[in-house]
N, C-alpha and C positions, 0 to 999 in steps of 0.2 A: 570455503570459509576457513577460517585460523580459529584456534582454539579463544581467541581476545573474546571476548564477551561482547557481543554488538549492545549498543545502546539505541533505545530506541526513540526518536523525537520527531514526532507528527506535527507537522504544522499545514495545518486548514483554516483555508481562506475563509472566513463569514460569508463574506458576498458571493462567493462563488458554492454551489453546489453540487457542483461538479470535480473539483477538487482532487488529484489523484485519478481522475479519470480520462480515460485515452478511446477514441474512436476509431479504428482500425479497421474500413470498408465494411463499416455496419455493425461490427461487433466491439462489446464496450471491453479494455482492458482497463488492471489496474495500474499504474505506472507508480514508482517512489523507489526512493535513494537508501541503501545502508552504508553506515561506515563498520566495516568490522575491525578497521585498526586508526588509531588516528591519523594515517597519512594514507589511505584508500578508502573509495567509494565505488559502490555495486550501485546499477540500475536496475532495478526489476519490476520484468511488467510481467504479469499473469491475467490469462484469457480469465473473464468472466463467465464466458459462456451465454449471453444473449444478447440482443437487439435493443431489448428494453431497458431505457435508462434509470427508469423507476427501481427495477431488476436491480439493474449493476452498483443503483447508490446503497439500496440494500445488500447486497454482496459486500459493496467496499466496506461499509460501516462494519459489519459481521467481523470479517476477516479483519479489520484493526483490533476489534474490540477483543479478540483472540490472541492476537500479536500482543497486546499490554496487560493480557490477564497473565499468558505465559511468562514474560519478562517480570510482572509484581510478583510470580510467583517463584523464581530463578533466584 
């Protein structure tokens, strides 16, 4: 990463509940995009760590909710 200040902008689907999440031979990651400068973009998926999808919507949500506390608070 570059010292640019990444900005962060979540956009989740209503309809979809699954959103940001990736199935990878039975284990759920998370998948979403940064940009940390305005002419590049990063993919990053991180293993959840379970099967369960229940699991992994609670992880994801977690882990956002973390992602935009640090940034309100930056």
């Amino acid at each position: 990463m570059t010292s640019t200040a990444e900005h962060t902008g979540i956009r989740i689907a209503a309809d979809n509940p699954n959103h940001h999440l990736w199935n990878n031979h039975g284990t759920w990651f998370l998948h979403y995009t940064v940009h940390p400068t305005p002419f590049t973009k990063e993919r990053i998926r991180r293993s959840l760590g379970t099967k369960d999808i229940s699991v992994a919507r609670t992880r994801r949500d977690t882990f956002f909710s973390h992602l935009f506390a640090k940034q309100a608070a930056a």
